[in-house]
Structures are given as C-alpha cells and as structure tokens.
ROPAVEX-841836 format. One line per field, with one value per residue (C-alpha): residue number from 1; residue in one letter; x, y, z. Coordinates in steps of 0.001 Angstrom, whole numbers, plus 524288, in hexadecimal, padded with zeros to 5 digits. Each point is the difference from the previous one (the first is absolute). Layout:
! ROPAVEX-841836
num	(NUM,...) .
residu	(A,...) .
u	(X,...) .
v	(Y,...) .
w	(Z,...) .
//
This chain:
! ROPAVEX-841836
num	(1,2,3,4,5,6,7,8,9,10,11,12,13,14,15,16,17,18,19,20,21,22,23,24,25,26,27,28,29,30,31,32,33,34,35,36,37,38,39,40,41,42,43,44,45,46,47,48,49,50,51,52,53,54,55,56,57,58,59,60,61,62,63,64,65,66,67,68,69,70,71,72,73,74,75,76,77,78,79,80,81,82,83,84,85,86,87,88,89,90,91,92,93,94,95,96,97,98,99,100,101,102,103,104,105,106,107,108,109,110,111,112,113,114,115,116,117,118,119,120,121,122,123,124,125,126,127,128,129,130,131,132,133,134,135,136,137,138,139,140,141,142,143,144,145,146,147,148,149,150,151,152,153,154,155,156,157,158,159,160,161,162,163,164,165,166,167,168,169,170,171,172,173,174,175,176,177,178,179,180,181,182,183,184,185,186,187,188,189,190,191,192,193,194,195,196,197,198,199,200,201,202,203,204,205,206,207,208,209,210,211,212,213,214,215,216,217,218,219,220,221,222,223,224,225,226,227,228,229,230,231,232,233,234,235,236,237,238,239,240,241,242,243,244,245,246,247,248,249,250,251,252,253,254,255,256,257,258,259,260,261,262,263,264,265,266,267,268,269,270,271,272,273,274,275,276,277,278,279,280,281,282,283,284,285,286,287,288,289,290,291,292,293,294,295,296,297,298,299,300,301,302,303,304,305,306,307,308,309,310,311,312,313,314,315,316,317,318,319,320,321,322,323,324,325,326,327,328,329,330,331,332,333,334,335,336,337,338,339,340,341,342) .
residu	(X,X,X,X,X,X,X,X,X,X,X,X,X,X,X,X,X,X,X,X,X,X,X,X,X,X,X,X,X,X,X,X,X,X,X,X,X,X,X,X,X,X,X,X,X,X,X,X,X,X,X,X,X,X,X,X,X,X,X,X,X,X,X,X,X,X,X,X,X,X,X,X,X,X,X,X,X,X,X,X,X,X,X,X,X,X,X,X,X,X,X,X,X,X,X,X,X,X,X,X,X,X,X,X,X,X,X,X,X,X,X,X,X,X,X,X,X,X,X,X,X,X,X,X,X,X,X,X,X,X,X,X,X,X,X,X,X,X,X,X,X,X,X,X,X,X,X,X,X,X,X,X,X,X,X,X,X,X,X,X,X,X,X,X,X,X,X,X,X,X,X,X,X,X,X,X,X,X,X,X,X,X,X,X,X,X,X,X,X,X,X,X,X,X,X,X,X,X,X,X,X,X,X,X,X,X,X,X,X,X,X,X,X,X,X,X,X,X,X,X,X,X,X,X,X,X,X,X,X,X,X,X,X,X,X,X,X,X,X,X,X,X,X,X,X,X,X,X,X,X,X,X,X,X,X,X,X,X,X,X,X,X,X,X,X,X,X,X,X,X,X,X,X,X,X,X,X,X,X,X,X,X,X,X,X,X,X,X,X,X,X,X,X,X,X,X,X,X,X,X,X,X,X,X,X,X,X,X,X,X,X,X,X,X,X,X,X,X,X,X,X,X,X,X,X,X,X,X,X,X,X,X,X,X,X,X,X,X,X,X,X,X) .
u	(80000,8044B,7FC62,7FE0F,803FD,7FC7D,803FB,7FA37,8084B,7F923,80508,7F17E,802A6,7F746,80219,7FCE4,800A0,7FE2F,80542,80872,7F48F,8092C,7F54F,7F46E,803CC,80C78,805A7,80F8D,8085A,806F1,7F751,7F937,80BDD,80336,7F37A,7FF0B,80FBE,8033A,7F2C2,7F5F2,805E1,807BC,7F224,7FAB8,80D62,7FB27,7F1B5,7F4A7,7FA10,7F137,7FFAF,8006D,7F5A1,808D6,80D31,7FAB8,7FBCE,80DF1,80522,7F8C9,80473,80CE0,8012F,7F49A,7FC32,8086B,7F1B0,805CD,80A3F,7F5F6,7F659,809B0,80289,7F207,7FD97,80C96,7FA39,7F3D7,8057B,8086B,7F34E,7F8C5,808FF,80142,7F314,7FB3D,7F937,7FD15,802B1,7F24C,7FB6F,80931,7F9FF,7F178,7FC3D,7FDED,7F33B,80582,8079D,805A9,80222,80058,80ADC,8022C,80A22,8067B,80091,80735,8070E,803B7,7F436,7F0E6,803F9,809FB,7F742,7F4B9,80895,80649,7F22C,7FC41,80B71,7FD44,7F29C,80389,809BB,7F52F,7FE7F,7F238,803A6,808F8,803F8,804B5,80E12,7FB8F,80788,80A83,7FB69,7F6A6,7F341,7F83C,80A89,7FD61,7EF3F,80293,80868,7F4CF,7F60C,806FA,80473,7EEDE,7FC01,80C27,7FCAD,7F096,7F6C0,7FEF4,80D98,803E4,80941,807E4,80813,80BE8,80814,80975,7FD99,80280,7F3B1,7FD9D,7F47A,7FBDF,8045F,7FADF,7F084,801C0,80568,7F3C1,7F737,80622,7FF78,7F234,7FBCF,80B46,7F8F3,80CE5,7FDA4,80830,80BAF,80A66,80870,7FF44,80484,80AA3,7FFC3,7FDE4,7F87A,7F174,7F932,802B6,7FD62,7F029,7FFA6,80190,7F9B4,7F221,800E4,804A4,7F574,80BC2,80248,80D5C,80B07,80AFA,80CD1,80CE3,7F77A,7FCAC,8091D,7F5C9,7F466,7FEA7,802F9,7F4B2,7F7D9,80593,7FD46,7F1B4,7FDB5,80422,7F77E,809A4,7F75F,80A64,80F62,80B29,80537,80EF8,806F9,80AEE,7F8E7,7FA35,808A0,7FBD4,7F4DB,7F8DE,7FFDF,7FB3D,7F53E,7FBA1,7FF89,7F9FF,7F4A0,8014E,7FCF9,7F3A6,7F8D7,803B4,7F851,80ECE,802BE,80D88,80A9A,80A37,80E6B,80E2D,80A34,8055C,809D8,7FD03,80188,7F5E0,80415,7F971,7F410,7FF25,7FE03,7F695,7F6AD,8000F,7FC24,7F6E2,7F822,7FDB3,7FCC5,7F2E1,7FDB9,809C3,7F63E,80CB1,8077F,80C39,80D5E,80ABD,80CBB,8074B,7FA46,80814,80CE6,808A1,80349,7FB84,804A5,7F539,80063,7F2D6,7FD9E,7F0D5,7F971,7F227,7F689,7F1C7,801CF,80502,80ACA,7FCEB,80126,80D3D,7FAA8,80D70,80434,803C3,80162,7FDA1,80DB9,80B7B,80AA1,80C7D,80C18,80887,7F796,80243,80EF3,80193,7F7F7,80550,808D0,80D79,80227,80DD7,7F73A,7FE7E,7F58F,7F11C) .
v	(80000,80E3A,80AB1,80D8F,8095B,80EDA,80B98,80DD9,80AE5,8012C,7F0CF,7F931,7F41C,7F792,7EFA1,7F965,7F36D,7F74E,7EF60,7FC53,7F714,7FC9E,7F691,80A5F,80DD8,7FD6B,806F0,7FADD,8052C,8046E,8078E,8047D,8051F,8079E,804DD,806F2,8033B,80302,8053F,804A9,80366,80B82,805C0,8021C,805C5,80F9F,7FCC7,80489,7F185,80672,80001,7F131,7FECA,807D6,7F9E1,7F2DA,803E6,802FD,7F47F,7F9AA,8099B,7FB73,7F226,7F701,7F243,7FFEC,7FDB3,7FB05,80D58,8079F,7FA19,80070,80FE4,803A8,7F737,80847,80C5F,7FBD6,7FC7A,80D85,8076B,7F926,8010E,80E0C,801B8,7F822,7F85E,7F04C,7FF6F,7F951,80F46,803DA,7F5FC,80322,7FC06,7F2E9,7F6AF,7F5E4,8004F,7F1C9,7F522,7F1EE,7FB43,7F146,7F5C3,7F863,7F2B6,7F6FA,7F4AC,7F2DC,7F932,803E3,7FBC2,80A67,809F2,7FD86,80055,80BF1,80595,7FA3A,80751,80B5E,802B5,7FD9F,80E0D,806FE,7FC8B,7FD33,7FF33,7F649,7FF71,7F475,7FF4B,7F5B0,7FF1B,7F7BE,7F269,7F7CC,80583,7F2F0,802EB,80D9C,7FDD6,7F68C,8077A,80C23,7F769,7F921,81020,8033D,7F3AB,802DA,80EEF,7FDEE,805F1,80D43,80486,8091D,7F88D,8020E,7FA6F,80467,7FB23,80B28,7FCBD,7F1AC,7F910,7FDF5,8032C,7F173,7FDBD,80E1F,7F89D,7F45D,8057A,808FC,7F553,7F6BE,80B0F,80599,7FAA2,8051D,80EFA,80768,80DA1,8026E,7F981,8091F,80189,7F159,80298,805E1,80FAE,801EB,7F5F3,808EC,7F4DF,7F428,808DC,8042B,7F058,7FD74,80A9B,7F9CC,7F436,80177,801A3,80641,80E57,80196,80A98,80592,802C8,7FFA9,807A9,808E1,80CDB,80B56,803B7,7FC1E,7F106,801C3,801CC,7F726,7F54F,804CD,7FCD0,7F38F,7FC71,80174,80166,80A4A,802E0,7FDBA,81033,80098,80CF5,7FB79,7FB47,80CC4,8098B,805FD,8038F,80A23,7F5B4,7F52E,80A2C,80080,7F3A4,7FD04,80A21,7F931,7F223,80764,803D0,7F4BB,7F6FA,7F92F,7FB2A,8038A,7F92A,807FF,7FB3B,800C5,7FA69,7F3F0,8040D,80F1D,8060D,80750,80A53,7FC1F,7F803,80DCF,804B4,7F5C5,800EF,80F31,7FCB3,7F70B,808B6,80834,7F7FA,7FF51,7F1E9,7F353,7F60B,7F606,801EC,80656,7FA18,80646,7F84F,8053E,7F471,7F792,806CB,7FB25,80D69,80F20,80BB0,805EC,804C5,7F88E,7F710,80069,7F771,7F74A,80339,7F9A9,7FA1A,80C5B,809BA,80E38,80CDB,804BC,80B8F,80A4C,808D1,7FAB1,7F1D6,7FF8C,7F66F,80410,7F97D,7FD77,80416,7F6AB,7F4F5,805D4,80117,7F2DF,7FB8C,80842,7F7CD,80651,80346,80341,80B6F,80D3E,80288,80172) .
w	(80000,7FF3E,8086C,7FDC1,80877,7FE2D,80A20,7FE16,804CE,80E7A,802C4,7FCC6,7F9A3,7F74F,7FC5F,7F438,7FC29,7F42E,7FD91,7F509,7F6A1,7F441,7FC26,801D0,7FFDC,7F72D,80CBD,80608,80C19,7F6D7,7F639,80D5D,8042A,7F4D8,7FA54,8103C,7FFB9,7F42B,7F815,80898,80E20,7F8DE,7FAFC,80C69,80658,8048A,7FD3D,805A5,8049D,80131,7F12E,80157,7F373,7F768,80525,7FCAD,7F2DB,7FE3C,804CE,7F72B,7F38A,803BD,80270,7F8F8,807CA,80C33,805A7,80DD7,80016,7FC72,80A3E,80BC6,7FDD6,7FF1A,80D21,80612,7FBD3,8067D,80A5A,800BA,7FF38,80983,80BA9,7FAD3,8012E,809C4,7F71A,7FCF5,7F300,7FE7E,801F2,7F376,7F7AB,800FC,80FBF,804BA,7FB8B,80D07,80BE5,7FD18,7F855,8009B,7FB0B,7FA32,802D4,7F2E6,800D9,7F74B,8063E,7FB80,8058C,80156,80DF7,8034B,7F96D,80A2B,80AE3,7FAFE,7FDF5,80F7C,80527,7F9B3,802EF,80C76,7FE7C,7FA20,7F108,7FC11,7F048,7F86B,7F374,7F9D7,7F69E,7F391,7F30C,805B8,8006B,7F69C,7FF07,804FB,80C12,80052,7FE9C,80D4C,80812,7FD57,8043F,80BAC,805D5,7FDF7,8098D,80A31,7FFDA,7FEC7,7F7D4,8050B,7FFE7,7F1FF,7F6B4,7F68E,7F446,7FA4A,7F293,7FDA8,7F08E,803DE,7F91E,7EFF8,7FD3B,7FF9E,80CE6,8047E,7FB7E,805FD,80D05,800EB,7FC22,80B51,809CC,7FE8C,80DE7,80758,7FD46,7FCBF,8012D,7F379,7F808,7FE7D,7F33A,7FD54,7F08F,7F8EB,804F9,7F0E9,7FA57,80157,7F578,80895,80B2A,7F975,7FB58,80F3B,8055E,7F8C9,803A1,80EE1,80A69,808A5,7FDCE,7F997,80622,7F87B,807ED,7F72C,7F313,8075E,7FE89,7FC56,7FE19,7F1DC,80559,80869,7F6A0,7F5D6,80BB6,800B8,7F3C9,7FDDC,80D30,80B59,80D83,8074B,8007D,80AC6,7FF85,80489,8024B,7F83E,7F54F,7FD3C,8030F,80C85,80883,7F714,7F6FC,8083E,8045D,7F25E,7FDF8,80C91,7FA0D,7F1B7,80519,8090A,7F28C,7F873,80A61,8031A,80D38,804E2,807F5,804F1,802CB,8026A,7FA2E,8075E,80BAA,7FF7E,80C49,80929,7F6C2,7F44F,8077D,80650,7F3E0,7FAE3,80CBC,7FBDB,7F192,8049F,80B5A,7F260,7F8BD,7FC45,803BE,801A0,7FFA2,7FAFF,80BC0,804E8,800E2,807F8,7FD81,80BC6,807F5,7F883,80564,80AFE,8020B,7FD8B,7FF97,8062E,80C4F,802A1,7F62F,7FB5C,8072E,7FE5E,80A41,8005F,7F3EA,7F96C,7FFA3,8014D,7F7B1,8077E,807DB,7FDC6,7F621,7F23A,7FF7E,80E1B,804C1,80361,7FA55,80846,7F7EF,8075C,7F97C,7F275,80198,806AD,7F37F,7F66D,7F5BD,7FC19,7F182,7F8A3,7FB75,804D6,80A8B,7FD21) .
//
C-alpha cells in the first residue's frame, strides 16, 4: 500500500491511502509511488487545498489512470480539510444517509468446514454478513461448499458469492442453477471483467442478481453493466479515482435502480476503511454490504483501529477521516527504497 501524507502550512495533516491492484486497477508500488512522487505531489506543492475540486481536475489533466494515486490525494485532501474544519468528511461529501454500517467477513477456505467455523467465530465478534470466495475449485465443488456454508449459517443470515472473473460462462449457469436454494443475495463479478455478452446471456437466465466488481471503473461501466442486466456494483475508491467519484457513482447506481456494495481493497488500513465507512454513510443506500479490509490486518496504524460494535462499526465521530494515525506505525512499516524520499 502507499500512503499519502499532506501538511498545510499551520501543521494540520491529512492521510490517504490506496493498495497496489496490478490485476484490477493496473495500479503497482511502484507506479503508486511515482505517479504521487514524481507526477502529482509536485502539483499541489504551494496550493490552496480548499480548491480540492479544481486541484483534482488538474491532477487528472496531468496524469491519466493512476486511479489508486489519484484516489489516495483526494482522500488526504479530505482529510486535510476536515480536521481543518472540524469536519467528518461525510459532511464534505453531501451529509450522512447512516450512522453505521455492517460490514461482511470473506470466507474462502479449503473446506466448507473451515468456512462455517470461520463464519461461527466471527459472528460471534460481531459480523452478521459473509461473503463467499468461488472461482477456485470445480464448479460441482464450488455449488456444494455454497450450499453446505447456507445450512451451517441458517437461513436467515445474508450471503454472498464471489468469483473474481473465475467462472466461464458455462460454469457461471450451472453454478447459479445448483445454488438457487442457498438464496445468495448477489454473485459478484463471476465472468471475465469484459466479457458484457456472456455477462447479459447469464444475467437472463440466473434467478440470482448479478454484481460487477473488477468492470467497474466509471460511470460509463455502470451503465454499460445496466444494460446488459447486472442487479448492482461493488464501488472501490481506487477503482474510480476518488471520493467525488465514488459519490457519483453512489448517485448513478440510485437512478439506475442498482444496488451497491461498497469495499476496500484487501489489507487497507483504518485509513482507507475510514474512508469507505465515509463514502458509504453518503451513500444513498448499500443494500450489498460493506467490507472494511482492515480486520484482516495483524496490525494498524491507527491509533484505534475501527472497531465492530453491535454488529456494526460506526461513522468515526472526529474531524476528517475521524482516526488518528500513529506515525511511529507508518515508519516502523515504511519499506526503504534506493530512491529519493516521497
């Protein structure tokens, strides 16, 4: 992951963060690291970071893709102008529709077995919602592992399935054929990102609403996915570019009838779930879920790592992004490079 790091001349400081996704956002450490360092950090140098909207536009003039770059800046300048403020950045991106979220727990072990223990232990913590990792095994595998994790969680309890692009179409049938009594909420992504005719040959045939995740990187996608019969979207900061976009989106999917599931990317910090939970308090419904990825962590760099509460983890009640992030963390994190400092 990178972080972003911006300090106005008073001392405030605003965080940022966005996960290297070769296989989704095109995004490395490395192109990370130099799109921030080298391309857009230098842009912002002496700027006035309350003209966030036309700073961003900029950035964008300057340096095309670069989505998760992009993405952790705008978060930072968020963040700058909260705590400047006083403000949740919810407040700078239209007020909040919620005061929480629930979030999910991924499952995908070896076994159907370890997945329902998994899923025992962790409703146990707090999680109420799991979603299911398919597209690794054969599908007849696959269909019996979903329907052994519905009878150990029970009927009541929201479900999930998720291919990553894993499933040909023919596979992608059968699988929601075999699965139909399990009562998946949705099937995310399970075909190529690109391949919209298999995905509108599926989507009339399946009695499970159909997510996209890894097609998803603007608004345009959203609608080409509409079209072709997709029920609602997973919406990643990183994907799109940043939190204005995200908002739109957010607003996009409500008039196109889409339901939305909001996440982070694997191993983010309590930065970026932060900065999800804030996306996702605005947005105008998340009817798909919520996953925060900093669960997954052995460590943070927060402060006080977000925690799940009643089965769901608050709308952080301070300025900006609402943590605090404990600088000692980054640097004892912080990998060395032969290259200059960012």
């Amino acid at each position: 992951n990178i972080l972003v790091r911006i300090e106005s001349a008073d001392g405030t400081i605003g965080w940022g963060e966005a996960a290297s996704a070769p296989t989704m956002t095109g995004d490395t450490i490395g192109s990370l690291l130099a799109a921030v360092r080298d391309h857009l950090g230098p842009l912002l140098i002496g700027q006035d970071a309350w003209m966030r909207p036309a700073l961003c536009r900029k950035l964008k003039r300057a340096l095309f893709g670069n989505t998760g770059a992009h993405s952790a800046i705008e978060v930072a300048l968020l963040d700058l102008a909260g705590r400047s403020s006083g403000l949740p950045i919810v407040d700078l991106i239209g007020g909040p529709t919620r005061g929480a979220v629930a979030p999910m727990w991924l499952l995908g072990n070896p076994t159907p077995e370890q997945d329902i223990a998994e899923a025992h232990a962790k409703r146990a913590q707090g999680f109420g919602f799991f979603k299911l990792k398919i597209g690794t095994k054969a599908v007849d595998s696959e269909i019996a592992s979903t329907l052994a994790l519905r009878k150990g969680l029970g009927a009541t309890t929201p479900l999930c399935a998720d291919a990553n692009c894993g499933l040909t179409l023919a596979d992608a049938c059968r699988y929601v054929e075999g699965v139909r009594e399990a009562g998946l909420l949705f099937i995310e992504q399970p075909l190529a990102h690109a391949d919209l005719n298999a995905l509108a040959r599926l989507t009339r045939i399946s009695s499970i609403p159909i997510g996209a995740d890894e097609g998803i990187h603007s608004l345009a996608d959203i609608e080409a996915h509409e079209r072709c019969g997709a029920g609602g979207v997973s919406l990643k900061l990183i994907k799109l570019g940043g939190m204005s976009a995200a908002v739109e989106a957010a607003q996009l999917c409500q008039r196109l009838g889409l339901s939305i599931n909001i996440a982070a990317k694997i191993a983010e910090s309590s930065i970026a779930s932060a900065a999800a939970i804030h996306l996702a308090c605005a947005a105008p419904a998340v009817d798909w879920g919520v996953s925060l990825t900093h669960f997954y962590l052995a460590e943070d760099i927060a402060r006080n790592p977000l925690a799940i509460g009643d089965g769901a983890v608050a709308l952080p009640a301070g300025p900006g992004l609402g943590i605090e992030v404990d600088e000692a963390q980054v640097e004892r994190f912080k990998l060395s490079t032969s290259a200059r400092p960012g």
